[in-house]
Each structure stands twice: as structure tokens, then as C-alpha cells.
OpenMM code with the backbone's topology and positions (N, CA, C; nanometers):
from openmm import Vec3, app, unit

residues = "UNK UNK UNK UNK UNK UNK UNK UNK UNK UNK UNK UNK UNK UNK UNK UNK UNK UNK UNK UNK UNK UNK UNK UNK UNK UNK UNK UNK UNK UNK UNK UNK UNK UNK UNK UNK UNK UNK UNK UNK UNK UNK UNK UNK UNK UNK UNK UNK UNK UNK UNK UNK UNK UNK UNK UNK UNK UNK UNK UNK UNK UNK UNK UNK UNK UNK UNK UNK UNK UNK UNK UNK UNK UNK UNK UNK UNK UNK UNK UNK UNK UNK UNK UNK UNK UNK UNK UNK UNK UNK UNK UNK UNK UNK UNK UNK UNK UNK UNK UNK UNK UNK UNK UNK UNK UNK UNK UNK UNK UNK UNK UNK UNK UNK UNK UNK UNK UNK UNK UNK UNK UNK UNK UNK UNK UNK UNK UNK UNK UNK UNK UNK UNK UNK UNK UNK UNK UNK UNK UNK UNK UNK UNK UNK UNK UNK UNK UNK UNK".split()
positions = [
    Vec3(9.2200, 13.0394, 7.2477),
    Vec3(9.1614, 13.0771, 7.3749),
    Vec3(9.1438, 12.9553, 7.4651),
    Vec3(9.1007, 12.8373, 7.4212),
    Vec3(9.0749, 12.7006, 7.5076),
    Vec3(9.2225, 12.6502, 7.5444),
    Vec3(9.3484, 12.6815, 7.4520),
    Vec3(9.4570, 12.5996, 7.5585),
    Vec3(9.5150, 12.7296, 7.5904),
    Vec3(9.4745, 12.8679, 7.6276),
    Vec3(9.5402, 12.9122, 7.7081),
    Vec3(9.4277, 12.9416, 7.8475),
    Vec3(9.3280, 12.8958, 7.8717),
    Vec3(9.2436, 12.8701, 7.9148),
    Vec3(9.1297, 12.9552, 7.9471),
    Vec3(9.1387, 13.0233, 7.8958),
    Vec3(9.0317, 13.1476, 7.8571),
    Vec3(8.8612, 13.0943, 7.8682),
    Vec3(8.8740, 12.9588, 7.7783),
    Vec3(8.7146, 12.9348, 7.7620),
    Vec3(8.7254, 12.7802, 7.7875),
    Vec3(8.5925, 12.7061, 7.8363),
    Vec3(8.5845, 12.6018, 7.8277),
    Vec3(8.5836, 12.5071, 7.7242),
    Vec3(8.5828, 12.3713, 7.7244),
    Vec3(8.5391, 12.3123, 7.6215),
    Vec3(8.3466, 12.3429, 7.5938),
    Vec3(8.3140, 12.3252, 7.7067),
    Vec3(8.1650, 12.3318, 7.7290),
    Vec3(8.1192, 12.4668, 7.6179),
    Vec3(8.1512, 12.5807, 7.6552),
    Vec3(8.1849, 12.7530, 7.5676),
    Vec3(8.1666, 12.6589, 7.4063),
    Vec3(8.2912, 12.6282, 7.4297),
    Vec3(8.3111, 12.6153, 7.2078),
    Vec3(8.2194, 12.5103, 7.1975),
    Vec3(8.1482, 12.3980, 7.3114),
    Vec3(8.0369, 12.3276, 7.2612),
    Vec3(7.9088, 12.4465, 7.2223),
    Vec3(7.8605, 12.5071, 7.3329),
    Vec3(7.7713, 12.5786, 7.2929),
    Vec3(7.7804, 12.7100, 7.1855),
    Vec3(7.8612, 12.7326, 7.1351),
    Vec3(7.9255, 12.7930, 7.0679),
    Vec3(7.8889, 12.7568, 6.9357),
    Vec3(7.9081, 12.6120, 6.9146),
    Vec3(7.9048, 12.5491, 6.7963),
    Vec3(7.7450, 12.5187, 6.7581),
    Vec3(7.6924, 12.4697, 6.8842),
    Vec3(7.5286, 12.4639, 6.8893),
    Vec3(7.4614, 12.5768, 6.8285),
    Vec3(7.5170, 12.7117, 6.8728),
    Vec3(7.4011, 12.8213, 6.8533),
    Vec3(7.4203, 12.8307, 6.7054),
    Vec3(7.5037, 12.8088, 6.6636),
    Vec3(7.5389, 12.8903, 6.5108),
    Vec3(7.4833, 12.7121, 6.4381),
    Vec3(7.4757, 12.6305, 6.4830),
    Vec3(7.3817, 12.5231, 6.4316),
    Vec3(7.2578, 12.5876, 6.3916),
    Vec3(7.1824, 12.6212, 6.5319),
    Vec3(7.0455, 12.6867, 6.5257),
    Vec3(6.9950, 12.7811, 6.4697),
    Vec3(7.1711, 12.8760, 6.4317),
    Vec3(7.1690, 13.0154, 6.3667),
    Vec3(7.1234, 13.0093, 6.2048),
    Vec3(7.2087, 12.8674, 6.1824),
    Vec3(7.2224, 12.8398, 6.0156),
    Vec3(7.1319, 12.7527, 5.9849),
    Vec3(7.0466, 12.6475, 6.0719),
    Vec3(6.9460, 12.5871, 6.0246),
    Vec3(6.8418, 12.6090, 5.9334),
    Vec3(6.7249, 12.7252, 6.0084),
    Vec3(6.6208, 12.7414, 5.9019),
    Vec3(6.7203, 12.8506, 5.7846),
    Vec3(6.8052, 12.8621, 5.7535),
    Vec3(6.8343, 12.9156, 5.6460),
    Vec3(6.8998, 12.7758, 5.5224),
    Vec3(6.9251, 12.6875, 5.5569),
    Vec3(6.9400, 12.5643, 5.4832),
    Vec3(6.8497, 12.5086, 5.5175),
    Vec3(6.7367, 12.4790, 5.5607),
    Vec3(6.6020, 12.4392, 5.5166),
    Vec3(6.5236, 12.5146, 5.4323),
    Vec3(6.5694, 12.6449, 5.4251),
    Vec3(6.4789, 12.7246, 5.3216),
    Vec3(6.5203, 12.7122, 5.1762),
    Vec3(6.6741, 12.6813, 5.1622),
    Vec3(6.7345, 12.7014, 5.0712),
    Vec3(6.7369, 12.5452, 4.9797),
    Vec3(6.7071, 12.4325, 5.1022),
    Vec3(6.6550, 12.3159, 5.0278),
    Vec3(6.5136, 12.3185, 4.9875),
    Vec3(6.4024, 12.3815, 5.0430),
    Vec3(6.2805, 12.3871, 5.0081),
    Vec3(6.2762, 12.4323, 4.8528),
    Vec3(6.3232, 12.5676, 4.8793),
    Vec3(6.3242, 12.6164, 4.7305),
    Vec3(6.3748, 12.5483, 4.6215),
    Vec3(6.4779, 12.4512, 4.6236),
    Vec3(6.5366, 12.3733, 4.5294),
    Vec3(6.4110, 12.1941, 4.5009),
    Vec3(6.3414, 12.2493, 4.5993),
    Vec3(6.2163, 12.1183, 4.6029),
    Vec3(6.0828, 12.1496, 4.5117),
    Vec3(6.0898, 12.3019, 4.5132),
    Vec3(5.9560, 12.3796, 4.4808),
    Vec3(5.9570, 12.3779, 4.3411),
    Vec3(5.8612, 12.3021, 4.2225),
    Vec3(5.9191, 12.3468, 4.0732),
    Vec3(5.8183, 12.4535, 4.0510),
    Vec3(5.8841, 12.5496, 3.9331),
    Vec3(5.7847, 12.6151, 3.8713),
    Vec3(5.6479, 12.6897, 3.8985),
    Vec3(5.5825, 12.7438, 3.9465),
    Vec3(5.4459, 12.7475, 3.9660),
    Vec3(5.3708, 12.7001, 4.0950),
    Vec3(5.4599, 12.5770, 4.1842),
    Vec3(5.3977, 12.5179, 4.2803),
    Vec3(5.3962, 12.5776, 4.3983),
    Vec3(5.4211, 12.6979, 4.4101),
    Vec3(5.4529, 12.7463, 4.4931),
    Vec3(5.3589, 12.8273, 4.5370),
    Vec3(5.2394, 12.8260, 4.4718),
    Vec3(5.1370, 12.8744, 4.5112),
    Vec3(5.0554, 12.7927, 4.6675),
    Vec3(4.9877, 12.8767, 4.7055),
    Vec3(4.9001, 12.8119, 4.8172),
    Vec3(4.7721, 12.7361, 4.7584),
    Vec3(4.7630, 12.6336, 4.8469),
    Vec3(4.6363, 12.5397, 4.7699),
    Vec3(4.4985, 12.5411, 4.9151),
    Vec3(4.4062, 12.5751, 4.8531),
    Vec3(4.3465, 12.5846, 4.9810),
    Vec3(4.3395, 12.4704, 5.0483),
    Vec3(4.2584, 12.4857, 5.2001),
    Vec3(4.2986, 12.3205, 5.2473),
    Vec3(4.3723, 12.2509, 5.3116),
    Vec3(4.5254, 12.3281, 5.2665),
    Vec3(4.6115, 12.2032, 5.2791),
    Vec3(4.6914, 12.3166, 5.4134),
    Vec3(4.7059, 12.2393, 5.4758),
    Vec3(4.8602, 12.2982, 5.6310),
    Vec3(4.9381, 12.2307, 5.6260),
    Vec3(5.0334, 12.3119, 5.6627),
    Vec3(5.1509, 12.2639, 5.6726),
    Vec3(5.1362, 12.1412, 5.8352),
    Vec3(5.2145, 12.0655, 5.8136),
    Vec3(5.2316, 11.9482, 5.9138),
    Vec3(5.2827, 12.0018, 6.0366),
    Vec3(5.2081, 11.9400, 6.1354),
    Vec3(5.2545, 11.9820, 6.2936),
    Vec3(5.3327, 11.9358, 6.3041),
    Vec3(5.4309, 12.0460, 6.4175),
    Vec3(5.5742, 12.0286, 6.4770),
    Vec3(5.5714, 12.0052, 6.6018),
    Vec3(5.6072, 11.9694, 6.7140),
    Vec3(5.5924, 11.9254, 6.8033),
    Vec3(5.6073, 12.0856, 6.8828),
    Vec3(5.5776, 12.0974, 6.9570),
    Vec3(5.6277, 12.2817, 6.9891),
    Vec3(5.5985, 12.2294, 7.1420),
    Vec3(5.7215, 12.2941, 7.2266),
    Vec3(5.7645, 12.2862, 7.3965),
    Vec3(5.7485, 12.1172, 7.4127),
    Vec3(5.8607, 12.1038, 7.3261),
    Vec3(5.9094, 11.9317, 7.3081),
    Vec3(5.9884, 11.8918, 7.4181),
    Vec3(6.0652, 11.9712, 7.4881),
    Vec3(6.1406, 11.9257, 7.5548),
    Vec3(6.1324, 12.0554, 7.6830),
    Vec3(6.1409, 11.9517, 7.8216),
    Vec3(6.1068, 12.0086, 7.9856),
    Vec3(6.1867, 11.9376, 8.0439),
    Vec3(6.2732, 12.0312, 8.1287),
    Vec3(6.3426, 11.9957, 8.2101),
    Vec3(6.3130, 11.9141, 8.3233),
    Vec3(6.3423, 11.7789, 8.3654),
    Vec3(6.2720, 11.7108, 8.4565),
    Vec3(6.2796, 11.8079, 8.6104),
    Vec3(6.2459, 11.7625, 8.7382),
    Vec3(6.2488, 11.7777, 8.8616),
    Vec3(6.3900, 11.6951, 8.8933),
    Vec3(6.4681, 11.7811, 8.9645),
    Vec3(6.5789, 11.7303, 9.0015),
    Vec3(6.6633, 11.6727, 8.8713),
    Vec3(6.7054, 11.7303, 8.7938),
    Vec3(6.7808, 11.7283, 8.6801),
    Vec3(6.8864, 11.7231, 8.7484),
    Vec3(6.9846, 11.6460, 8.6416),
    Vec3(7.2001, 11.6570, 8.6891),
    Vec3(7.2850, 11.7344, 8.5466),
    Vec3(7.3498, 11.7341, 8.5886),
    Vec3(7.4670, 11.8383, 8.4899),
    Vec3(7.4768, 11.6787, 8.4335),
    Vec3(7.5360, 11.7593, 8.2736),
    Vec3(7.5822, 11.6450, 8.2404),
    Vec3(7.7156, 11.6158, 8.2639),
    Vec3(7.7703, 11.4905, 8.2065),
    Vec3(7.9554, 11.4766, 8.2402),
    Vec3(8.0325, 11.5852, 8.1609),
    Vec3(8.1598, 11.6277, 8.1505),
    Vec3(8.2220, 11.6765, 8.0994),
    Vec3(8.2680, 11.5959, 7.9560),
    Vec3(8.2683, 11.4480, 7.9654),
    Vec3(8.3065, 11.4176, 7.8667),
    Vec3(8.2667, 11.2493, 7.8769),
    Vec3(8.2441, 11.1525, 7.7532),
    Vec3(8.2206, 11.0146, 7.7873),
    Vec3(8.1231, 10.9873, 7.6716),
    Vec3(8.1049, 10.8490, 7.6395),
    Vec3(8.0482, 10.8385, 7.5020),
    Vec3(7.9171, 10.8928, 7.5255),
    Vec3(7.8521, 10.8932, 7.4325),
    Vec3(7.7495, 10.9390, 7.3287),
    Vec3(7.6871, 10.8065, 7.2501),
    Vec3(7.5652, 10.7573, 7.3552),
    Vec3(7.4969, 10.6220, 7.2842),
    Vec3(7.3519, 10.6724, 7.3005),
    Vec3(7.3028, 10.6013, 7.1726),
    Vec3(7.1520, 10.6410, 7.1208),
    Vec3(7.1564, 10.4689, 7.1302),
    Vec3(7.0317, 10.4658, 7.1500),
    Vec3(6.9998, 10.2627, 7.1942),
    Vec3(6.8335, 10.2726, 7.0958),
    Vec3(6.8477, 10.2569, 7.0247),
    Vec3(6.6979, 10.1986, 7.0022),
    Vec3(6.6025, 10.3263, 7.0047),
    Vec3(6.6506, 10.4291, 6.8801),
    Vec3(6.5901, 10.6013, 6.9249),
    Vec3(6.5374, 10.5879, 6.8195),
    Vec3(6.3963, 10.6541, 6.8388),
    Vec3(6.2554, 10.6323, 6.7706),
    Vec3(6.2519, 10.7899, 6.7887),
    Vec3(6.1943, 10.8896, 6.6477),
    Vec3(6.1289, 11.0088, 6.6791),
    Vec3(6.0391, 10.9837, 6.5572),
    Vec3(5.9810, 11.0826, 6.5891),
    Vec3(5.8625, 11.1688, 6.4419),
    Vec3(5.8077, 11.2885, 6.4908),
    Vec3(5.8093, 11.3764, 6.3682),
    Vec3(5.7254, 11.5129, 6.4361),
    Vec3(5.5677, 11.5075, 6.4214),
    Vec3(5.5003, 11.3692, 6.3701),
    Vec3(5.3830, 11.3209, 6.4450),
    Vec3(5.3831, 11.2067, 6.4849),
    Vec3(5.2893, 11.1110, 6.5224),
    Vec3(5.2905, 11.0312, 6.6135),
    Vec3(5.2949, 10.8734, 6.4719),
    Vec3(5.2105, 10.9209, 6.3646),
    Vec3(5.1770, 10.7747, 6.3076),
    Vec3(5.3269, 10.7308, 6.2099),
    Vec3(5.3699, 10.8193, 6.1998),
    Vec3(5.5485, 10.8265, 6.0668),
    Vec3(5.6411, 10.8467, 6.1394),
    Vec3(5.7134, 10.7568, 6.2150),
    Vec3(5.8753, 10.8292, 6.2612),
    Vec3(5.9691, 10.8780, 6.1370),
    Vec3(6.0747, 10.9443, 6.1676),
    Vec3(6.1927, 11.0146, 6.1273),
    Vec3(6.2673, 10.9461, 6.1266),
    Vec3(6.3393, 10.9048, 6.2317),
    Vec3(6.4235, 10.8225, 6.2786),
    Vec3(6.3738, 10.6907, 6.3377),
    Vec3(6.3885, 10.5487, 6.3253),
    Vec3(6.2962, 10.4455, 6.3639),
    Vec3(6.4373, 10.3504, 6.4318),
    Vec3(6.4229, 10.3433, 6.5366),
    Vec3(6.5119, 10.2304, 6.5938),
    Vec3(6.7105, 10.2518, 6.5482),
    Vec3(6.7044, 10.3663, 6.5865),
    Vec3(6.8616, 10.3920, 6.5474),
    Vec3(6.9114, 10.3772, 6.6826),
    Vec3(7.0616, 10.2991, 6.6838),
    Vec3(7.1486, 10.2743, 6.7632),
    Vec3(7.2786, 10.3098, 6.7456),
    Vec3(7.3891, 10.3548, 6.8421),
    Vec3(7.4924, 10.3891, 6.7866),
    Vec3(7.5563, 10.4356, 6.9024),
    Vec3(7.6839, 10.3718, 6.9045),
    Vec3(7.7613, 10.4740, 7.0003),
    Vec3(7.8849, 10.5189, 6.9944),
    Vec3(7.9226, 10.6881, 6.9934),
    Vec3(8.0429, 10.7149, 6.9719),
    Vec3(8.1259, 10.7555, 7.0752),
    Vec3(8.2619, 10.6820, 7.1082),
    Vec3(8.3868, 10.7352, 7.1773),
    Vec3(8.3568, 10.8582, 7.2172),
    Vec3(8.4305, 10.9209, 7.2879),
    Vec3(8.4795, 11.0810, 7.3541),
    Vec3(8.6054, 11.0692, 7.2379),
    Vec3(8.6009, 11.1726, 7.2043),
    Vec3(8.7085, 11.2135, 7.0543),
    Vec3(8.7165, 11.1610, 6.9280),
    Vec3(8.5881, 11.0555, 6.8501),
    Vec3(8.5940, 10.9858, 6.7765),
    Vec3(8.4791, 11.0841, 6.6707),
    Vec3(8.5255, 11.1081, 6.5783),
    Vec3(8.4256, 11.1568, 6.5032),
    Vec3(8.3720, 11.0600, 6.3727),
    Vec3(8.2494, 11.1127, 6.3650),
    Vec3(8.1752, 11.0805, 6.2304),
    Vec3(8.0772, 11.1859, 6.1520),
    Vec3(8.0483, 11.1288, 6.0266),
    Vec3(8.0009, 11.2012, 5.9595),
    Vec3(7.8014, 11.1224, 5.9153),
    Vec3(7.7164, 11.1767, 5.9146),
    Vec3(7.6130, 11.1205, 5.8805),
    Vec3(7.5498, 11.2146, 5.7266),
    Vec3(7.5740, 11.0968, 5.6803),
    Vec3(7.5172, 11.1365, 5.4953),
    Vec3(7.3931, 11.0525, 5.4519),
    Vec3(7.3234, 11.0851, 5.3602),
    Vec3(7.1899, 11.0152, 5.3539),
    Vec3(7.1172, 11.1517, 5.2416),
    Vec3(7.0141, 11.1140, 5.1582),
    Vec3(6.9544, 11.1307, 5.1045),
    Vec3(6.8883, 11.2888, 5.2006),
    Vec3(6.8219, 11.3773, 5.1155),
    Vec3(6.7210, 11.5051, 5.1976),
    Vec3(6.5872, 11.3940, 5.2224),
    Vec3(6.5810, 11.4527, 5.3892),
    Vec3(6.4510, 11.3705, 5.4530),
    Vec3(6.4545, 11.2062, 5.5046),
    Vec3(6.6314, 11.1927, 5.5201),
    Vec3(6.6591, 11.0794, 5.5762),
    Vec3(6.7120, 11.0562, 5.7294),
    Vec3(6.6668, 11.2110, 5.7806),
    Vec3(6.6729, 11.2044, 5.9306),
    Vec3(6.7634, 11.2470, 6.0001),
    Vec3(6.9023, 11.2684, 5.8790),
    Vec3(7.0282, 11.3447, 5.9672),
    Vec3(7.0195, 11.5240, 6.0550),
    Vec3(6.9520, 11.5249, 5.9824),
    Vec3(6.8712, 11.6796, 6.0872),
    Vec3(6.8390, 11.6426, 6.2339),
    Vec3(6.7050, 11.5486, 6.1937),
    Vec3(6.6568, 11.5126, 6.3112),
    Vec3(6.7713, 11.4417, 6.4537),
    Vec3(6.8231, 11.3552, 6.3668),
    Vec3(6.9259, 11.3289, 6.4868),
    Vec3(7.0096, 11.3962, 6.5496),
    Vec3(7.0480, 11.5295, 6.4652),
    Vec3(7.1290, 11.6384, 6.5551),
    Vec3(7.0176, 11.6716, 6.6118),
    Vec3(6.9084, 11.7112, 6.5989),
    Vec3(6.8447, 11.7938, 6.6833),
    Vec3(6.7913, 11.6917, 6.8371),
    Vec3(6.8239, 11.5453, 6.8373),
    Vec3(6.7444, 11.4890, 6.9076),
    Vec3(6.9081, 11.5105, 7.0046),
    Vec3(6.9998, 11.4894, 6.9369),
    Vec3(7.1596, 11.5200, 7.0134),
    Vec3(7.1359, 11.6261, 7.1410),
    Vec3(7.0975, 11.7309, 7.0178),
    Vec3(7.1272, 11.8488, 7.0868),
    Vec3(6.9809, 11.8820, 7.1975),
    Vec3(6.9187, 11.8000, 7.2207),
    Vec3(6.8145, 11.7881, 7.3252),
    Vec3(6.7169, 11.9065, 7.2598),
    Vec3(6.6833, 11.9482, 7.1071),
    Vec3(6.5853, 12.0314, 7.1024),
    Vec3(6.4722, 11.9727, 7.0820),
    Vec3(6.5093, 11.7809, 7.0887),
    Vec3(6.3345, 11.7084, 7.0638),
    Vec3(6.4031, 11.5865, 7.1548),
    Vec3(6.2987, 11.5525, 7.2424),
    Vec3(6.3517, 11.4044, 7.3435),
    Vec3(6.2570, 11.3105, 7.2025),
    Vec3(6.3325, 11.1971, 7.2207),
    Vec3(6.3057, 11.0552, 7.1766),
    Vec3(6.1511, 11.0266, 7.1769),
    Vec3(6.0923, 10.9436, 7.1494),
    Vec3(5.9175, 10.8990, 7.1569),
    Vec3(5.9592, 10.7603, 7.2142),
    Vec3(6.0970, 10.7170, 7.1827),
    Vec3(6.0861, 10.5593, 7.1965),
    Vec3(6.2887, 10.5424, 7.2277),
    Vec3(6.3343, 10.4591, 7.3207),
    Vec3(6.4728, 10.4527, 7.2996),
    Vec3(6.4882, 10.5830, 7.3960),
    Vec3(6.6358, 10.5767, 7.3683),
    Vec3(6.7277, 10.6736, 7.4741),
    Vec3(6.8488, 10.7216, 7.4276),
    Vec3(6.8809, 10.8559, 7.4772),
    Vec3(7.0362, 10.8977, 7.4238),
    Vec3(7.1020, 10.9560, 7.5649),
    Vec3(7.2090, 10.9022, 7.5695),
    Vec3(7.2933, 10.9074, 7.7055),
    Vec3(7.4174, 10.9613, 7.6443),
    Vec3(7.4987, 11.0966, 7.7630),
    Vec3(7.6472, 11.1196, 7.7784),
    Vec3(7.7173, 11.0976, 7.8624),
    Vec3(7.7945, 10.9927, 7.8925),
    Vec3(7.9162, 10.9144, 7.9737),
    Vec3(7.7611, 10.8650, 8.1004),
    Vec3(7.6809, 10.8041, 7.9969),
    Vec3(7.5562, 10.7338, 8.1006),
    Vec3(7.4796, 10.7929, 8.1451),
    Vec3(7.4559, 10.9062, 8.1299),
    Vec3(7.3290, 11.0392, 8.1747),
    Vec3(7.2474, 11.0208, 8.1098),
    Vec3(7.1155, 10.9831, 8.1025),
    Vec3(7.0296, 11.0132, 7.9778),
    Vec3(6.9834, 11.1474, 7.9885),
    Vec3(7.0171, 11.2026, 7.8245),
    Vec3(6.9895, 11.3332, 7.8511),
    Vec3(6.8784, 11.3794, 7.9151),
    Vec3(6.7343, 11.3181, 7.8778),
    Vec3(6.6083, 11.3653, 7.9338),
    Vec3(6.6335, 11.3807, 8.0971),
    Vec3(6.7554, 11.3595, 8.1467),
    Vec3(6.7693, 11.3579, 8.3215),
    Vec3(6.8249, 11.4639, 8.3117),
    Vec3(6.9029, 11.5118, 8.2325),
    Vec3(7.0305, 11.6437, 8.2258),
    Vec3(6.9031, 11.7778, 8.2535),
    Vec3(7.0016, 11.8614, 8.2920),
    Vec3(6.9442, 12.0438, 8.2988),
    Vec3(6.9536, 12.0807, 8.1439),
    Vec3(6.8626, 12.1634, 8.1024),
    Vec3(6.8558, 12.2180, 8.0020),
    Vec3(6.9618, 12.3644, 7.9634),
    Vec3(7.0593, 12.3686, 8.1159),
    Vec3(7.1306, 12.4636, 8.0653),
    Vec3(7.2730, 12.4189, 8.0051),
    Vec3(7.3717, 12.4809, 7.9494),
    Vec3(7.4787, 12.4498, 7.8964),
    Vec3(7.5795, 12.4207, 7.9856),
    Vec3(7.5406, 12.3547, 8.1080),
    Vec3(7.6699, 12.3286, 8.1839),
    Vec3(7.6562, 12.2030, 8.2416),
    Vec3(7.8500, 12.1641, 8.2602),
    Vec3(7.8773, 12.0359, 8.2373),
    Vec3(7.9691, 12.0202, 8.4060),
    Vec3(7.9571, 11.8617, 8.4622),
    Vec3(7.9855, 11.8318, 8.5691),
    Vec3(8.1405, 11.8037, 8.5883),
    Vec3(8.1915, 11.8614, 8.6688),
    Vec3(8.4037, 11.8933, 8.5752),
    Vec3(8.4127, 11.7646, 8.6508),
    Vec3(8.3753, 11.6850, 8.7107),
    Vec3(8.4063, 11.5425, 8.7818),
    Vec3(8.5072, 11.5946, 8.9008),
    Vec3(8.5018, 11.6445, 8.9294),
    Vec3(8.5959, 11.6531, 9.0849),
    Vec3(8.5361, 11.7145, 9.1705),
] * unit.nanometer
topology = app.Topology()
chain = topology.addChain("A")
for resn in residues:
    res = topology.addResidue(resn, chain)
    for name in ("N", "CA", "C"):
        topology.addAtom(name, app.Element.getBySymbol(name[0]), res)
């Protein structure tokens, strides 16, 4: 459908996003349970579960589309879903337009978090992530991209 031009690239980006979001909490559940031994699975009084940041991310005033295409640099990106433990602490990195990679690491070493900080469902605490020089926190929160002409 994309080279007979049916759909955008932008389409099969968001495309790929939703079914991210679709399949997430079902592989977080499915790692929990493989975390849980025996018996522990009971409730302990007392104890809550840890706050999540909730309506993490607002579209600024006067937001821009983002580019259609152009690297992808994180400079010095700091998160945590509380304030005293980051997730991610001072990660830098920048990838090409068409260059792929893969991020592997231990469960609870942050590769979640960094898609999700990608995909603008949590802005940064510290540092910045830019596409072809946009920082996203400037971008619209909707799925559309600036065709440059």
C-alpha cells in the first residue's frame, strides 16, 4: 500500500505505535507473573503500588508538526516515574533516518521507558529528544508530520 501510495509513511508509523500500546500491558503482565513466586501474590496490607506519572505529557501553545524525516537524538535524557530514582539517567544517542538498532538489557533496565519517552507518552525530567531538530516537547501531539515543501 505505501509504494503504491495508498498510505503514508507517517500511517505505518502510527500504525506501528498503536499496536506498541496495544501489546504493552499484556507483556508487562506476562513478565510480572514470571516475577511473582509461589504464594506472593497475595496483598500485603500497607503497601501501594508506586506512582505513575498520569497526564505526563501537554501539548505546548503554538506547537509545530514534526519533520517527515531526520535523525532522532536524545542528549543527556533523564526520566523516572518518581522524582528521587530515575529509569533512564543521562542517556545520549543519536540515530540516522534509516539506521536501525536494537536495545537489549536486563527486565527494569529502561528499554520500555525509552520507547515510551520516543514515542512522547512521558517528556524527559532532564535532557532532550529531538526529530531532524524539533524537540519533541515543541511537536503537536497529533500524528502528523511536516512533508517539507
Amino acid at each position: 500500500m505505501y509504494r503504491d501510495g495508498s498510505i503514508t509513511e507517517g500511517t505505518i508509523a502510527a500504525y506501528v505505535l498503536y499496536l506498541v500500546q496495544l501489546f504493552d500491558p499484556i507483556a508487562r503482565f506476562s513478565e510480572w507473573l514470571e516475577r511473582v513466586p509461589p504464594g506472593a501474590g497475595r496483598a500485603r496490607q500497607g503497601r501501594r503500588p508506586a506512582a505513575r506519572p498520569t497526564n505526563a505529557v501537554a501539548e505546548r501553545a503554538g506547537a509545530v508538526e514534526l519533520p517527515a524525516d531526520g535523525a532522532v537524538e536524545l542528549r543527556g535524557v533523564t526520566f523516572g516515574y518518581d522524582a528521587g530514582s530515575p529509569v533512564v539517567k543521562d542517556v545520549s544517542l543519536r540515530l540516522e533516518t534509516g539506521e536501525h538498532v536494537a536495545l537489549v538489557g536486563v527486565t527494569g533496565a529502561g528499554k520500555s521507558t525509552l520507547a515510551k519517552l520516543l514515542t512522547r507518552q512521558y517528556d524527559p525530567q532532564r535532557g532532550s529528544i529531538t526529530l531532524g531538530g524539533v524537540d519533541l516537547r515543541d511537536a503537536t501531539l497529533e500524528p502528523r508530520f511536516a512533508t517539507g515543501s
